[in-house]
C-alpha positions as CSV (number, residue, x, y, z in Angstrom):
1,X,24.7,19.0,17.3
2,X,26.0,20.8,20.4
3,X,29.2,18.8,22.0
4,X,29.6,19.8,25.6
5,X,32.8,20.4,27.1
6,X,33.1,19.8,30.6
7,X,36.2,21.7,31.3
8,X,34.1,24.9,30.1
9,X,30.8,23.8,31.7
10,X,32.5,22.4,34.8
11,X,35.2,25.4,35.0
12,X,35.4,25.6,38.7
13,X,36.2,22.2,39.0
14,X,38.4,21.2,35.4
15,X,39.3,24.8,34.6
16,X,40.3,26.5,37.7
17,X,42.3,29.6,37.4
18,X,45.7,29.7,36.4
19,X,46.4,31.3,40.1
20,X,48.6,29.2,42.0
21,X,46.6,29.6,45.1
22,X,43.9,27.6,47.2
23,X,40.6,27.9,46.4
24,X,37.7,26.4,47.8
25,X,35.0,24.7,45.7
26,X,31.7,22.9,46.2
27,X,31.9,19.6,44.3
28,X,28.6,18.2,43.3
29,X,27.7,14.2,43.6
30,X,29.3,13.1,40.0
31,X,29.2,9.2,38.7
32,X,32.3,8.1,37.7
33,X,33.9,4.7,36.2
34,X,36.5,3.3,38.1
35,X,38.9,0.9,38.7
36,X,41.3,0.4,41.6
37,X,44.6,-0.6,41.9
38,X,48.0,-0.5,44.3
39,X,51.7,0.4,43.5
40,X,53.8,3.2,41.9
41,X,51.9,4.1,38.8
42,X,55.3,4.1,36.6
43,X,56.2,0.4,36.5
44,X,52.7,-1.2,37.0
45,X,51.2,-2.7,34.6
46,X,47.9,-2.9,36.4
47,X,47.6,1.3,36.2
48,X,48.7,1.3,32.6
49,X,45.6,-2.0,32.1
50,X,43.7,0.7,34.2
51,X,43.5,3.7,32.4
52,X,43.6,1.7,28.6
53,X,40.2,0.4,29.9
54,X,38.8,3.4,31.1
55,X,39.4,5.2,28.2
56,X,38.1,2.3,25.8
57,X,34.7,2.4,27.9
58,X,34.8,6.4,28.0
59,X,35.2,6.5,24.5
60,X,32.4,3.7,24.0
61,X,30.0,5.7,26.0
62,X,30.9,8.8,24.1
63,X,30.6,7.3,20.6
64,X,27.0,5.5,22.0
65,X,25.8,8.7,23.6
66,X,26.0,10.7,20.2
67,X,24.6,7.8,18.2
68,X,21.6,6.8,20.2
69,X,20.6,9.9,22.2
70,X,22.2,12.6,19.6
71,X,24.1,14.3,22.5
72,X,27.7,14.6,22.1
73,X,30.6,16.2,24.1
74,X,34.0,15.1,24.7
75,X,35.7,12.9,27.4
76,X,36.5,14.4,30.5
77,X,39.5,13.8,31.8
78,X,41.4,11.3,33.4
79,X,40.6,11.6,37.5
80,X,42.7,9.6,40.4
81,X,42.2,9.0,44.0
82,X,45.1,8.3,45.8
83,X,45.5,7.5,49.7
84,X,47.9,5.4,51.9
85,X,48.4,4.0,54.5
86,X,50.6,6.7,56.0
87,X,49.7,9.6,53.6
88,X,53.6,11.4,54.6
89,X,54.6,8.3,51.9
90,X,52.3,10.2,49.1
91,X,53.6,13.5,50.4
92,X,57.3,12.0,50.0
93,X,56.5,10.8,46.5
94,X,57.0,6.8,48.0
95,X,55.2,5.4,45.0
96,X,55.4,1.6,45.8
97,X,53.4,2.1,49.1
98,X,50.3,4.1,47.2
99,X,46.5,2.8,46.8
100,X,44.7,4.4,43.8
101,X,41.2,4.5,41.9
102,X,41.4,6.0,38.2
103,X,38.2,7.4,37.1
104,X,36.7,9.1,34.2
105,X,33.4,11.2,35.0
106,X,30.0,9.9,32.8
107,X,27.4,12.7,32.0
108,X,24.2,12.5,34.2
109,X,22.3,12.1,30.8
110,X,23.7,8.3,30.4
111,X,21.7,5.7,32.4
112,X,22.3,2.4,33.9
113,X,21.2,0.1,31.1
114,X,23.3,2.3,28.4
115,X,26.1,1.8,30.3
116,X,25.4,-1.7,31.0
117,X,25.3,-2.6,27.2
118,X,28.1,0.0,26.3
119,X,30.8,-1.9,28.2
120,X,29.4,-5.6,27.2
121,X,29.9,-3.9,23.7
122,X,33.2,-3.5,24.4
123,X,34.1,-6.6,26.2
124,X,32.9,-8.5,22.8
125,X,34.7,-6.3,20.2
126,X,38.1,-5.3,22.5
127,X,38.2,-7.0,25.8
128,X,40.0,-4.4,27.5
129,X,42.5,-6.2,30.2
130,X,41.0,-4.9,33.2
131,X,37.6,-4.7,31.8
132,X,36.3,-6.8,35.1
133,X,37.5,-4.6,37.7
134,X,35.6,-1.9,36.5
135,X,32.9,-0.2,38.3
136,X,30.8,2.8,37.7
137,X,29.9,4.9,41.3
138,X,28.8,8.2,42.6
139,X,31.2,10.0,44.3
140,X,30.3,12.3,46.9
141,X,33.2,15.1,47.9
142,X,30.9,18.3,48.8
143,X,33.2,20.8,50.4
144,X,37.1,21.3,48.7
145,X,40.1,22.9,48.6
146,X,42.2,23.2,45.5
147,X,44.7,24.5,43.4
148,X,46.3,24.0,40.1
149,X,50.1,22.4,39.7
150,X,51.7,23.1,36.6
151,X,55.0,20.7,36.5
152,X,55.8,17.3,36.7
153,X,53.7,15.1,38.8
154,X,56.8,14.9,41.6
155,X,56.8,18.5,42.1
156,X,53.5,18.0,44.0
157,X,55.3,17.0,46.9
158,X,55.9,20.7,48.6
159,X,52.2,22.2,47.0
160,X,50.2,19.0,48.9
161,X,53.0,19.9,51.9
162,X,51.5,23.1,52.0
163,X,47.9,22.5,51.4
164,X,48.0,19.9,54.4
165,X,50.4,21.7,56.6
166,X,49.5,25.4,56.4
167,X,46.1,26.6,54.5
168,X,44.3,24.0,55.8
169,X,44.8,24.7,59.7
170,X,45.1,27.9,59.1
171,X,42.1,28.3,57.3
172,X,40.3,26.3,59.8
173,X,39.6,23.2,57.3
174,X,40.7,19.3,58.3
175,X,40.6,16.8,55.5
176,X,38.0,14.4,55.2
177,X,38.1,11.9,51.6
178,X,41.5,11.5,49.3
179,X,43.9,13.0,47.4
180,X,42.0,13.8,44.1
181,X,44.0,14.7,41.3
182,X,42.8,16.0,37.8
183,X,44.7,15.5,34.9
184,X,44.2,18.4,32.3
185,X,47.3,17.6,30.5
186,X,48.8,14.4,28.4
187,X,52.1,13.6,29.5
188,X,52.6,11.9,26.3
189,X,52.5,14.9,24.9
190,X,53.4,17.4,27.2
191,X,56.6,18.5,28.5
192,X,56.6,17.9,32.2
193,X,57.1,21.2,33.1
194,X,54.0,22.3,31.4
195,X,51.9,19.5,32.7
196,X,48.5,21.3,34.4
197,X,47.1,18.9,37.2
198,X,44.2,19.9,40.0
199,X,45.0,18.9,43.2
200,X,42.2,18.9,45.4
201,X,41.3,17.8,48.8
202,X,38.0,17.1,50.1
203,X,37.8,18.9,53.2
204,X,35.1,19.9,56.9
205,X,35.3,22.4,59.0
206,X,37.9,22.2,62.4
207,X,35.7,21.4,65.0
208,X,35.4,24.0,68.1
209,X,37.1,22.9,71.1
């Protein structure tokens, strides 16, 4: 049995180049699940809740998918969109004052009703604590620009500072969704410095005036 692996499949989008500069990508429509929460991921337990039940459905799904339609690849990886209400606070790493949605991609092959069944399976056997917020959506970005970080996640600070300060306007781009951030490492077990993280930013062309 062939197991896809969407970091290979998907390279453009979870395995950019090692290059540290801006690229521009075309992002197609993707279905996600999420789950959305507020505060400094660090010390709330409603982002650590989060991401143990996306994982535990992710995994589910996975585990169903080979079983019952003998296709088999392994989890993406973890995905957040993050926003405020004055976005200098995510720029100067002002964690209490974030929103955020964390999301794991599903495969286009999985349909409603498997994934309706998949997480009721899960609520009976685990009951994952934040197993009712969750949501599964399409999520529409089209036109980005990104780059991969490698360092800890409070280095991003000067890289989204010149993203949004310089090779957008300069390149003639304005943003248009949230902050979307790719996870490619496990900073469980990965030094920080050696963390890899996407950052991208959904983005339209400037107007002419």
């Amino acid at each position: 049995m062939e197991k896809v692996d969407f970091k290979k499949q998907l390279k453009s989008l979870y395995g950019p180049t090692k290059s540290k500069g801006f690229h521009v990508v075309d992002v197609p429509t993707m279905r996600f699940l999420m789950i959305d929460g507020h505060g400094d991921p660090n010390v709330e337990r409603s982002y650590r809740e989060a991401v143990e039940t996306l994982y535990g459905v992710a995994y589910a799904l996975k585990f169903a998918s080979k079983a019952q339609l003998n296709r088999d690849y392994t989890v993406p990886p973890l995905e957040g969109l993050w926003w405020a209400k004055n976005m200098r606070s995510f720029v100067a790493r002002e964690k209490d004052k974030w929103d955020w949605t964390m999301m794991i991609m599903v495969p286009d092959w999985i349909g409603p009703a498997m994934i309706a069944s998949t997480i009721e399976a899960v609520r009976k056997k685990k009951q994952p604590p934040a197993l009712d917020l969750l949501r599964v959506e399409a999520l529409e970005e089209g036109r980005a620009v990104q780059v991969l970080h490698i360092g800890s996640y409070d280095e991003e600070g000067p890289v989204l500072a010149r993203m949004h300060d310089h090779y957008l306007p300069e390149n003639g781009w304005v943003p248009t969704g949230k902050h979307h951030e790719i996870y490619l490492g496990d900073p469980r077990k990965t030094a920080p410095e050696k963390l890899k993280t996407v950052l991208r930013q959904p983005v339209k062309e400037r107007p002419e005036r």
